[in-house]
C-alpha positions, 0 to 999 in steps of 0.5 A: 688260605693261610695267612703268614704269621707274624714272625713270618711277617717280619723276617721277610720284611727284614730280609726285603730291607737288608736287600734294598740296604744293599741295594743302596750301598752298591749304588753308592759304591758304583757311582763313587768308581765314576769320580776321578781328580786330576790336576795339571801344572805349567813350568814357564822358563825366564829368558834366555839370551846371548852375551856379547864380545866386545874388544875397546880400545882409546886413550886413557879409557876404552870408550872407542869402537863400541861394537863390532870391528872397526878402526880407530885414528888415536889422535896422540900417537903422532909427531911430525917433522921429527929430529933424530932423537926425539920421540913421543909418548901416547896412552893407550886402552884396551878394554872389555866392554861385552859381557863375557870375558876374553883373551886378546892378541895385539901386533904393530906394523908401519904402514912402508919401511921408510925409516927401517934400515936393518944396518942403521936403526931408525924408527924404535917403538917400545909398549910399557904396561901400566906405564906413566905418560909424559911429553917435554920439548917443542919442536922449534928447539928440536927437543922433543922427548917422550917418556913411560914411567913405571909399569911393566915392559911388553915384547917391544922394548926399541924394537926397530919396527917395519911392515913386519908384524911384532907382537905387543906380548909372547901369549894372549892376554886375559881380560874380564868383563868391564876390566882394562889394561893401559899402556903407555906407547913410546916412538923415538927416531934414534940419534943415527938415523941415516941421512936417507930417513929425511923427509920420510912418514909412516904409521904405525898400526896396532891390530887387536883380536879377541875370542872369547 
């Protein structure tokens, strides 16, 4: 029998090494193909929330009716037992307290029309924006008087006002948030107010409404 020889011997080992070089290279290969990354991300959104609108009124600040709705006594704009020709000024706010800005409409009524007299005036209100408040007078001596220095007329400038609403201005009135407007509320009972207008009361009501 004969015995490979040597070369022989040698190009089988070396073909059986290359086989099993392979061999090792494709089991690498097959096993990386297992192998797959990944990754994965979340994206989390902060708050989101509702503004609000919210119409003030007051004074000399818009500190009343924080809120929704709701009414509110304005503890100047009165005079009692008034004389023909006298008449009483009041400041009068109104304010944005929400965080959104707003337009606002307002209009005056009386409560009766016991000192309205189409032929006679009696009952005359004028607004003035901006306007300087300023009282004189007693009632005793009959010589009450009140007045709004400055500032800029509205759509009531002695207007004889009734149960008929009058409105404060011709359009909506633009407001931002935080920001303000004062007027300056003037009612006189006019120096010929019949004799039937004596021992007479009304109130005087402003309405207010916002929208965004």
């Amino acid at each position: 029998m004969r015995r490979p020889s040597p070369t022989h011997r040698r190009r089988r080992s070396g073909r059986i090494r290359a086989l099993l070089s392979l061999g090792l290279l494709l089991g690498i290969t097959q096993v990386g193909t297992l192998a797959s990354w990944t990754d994965s991300a979340t994206v989390q959104g902060g708050p989101i929330s509702s503004g609000t609108l919210d119409l003030r009124v007051g004074t000399t600040s818009a500190t009343e009716l924080i809120g929704q709705g709701g009414s509110w006594t304005h503890p100047a704009l009165t005079l009692l037992a008034m004389a023909p020709g006298e008449s009483v000024a009041a400041p009068l706010t109104v304010g944005n307290g929400g965080s959104v800005a707003l337009t606002y409409n307002a209009t005056v009524v009386t409560s009766n029309n016991d000192l309205y007299n189409l032929a006679t005036p009696g009952l005359q209100l004028t607004v003035v924006e901006g306007a300087t408040v300023g009282n004189t007078g007693i009632q005793a001596n009959n010589n009450r008087i009140g007045t709004c220095t400055g500032g800029t007329g509205t759509s009531l400038t002695n207007k004889d006002v009734n149960m008929t609403a009058s409105a404060l201005h011709p359009g909506a009135v633009s407001l931002a948030s935080s920001a303000t407007r004062s007027y300056c509320v003037l009612a006189k009972l006019m120096p010929t107010s019949p004799n039937s207008m004596q021992t007479k009361t009304t109130t005087l009501t402003f309405s207010f409404s916002a929208q965004q």
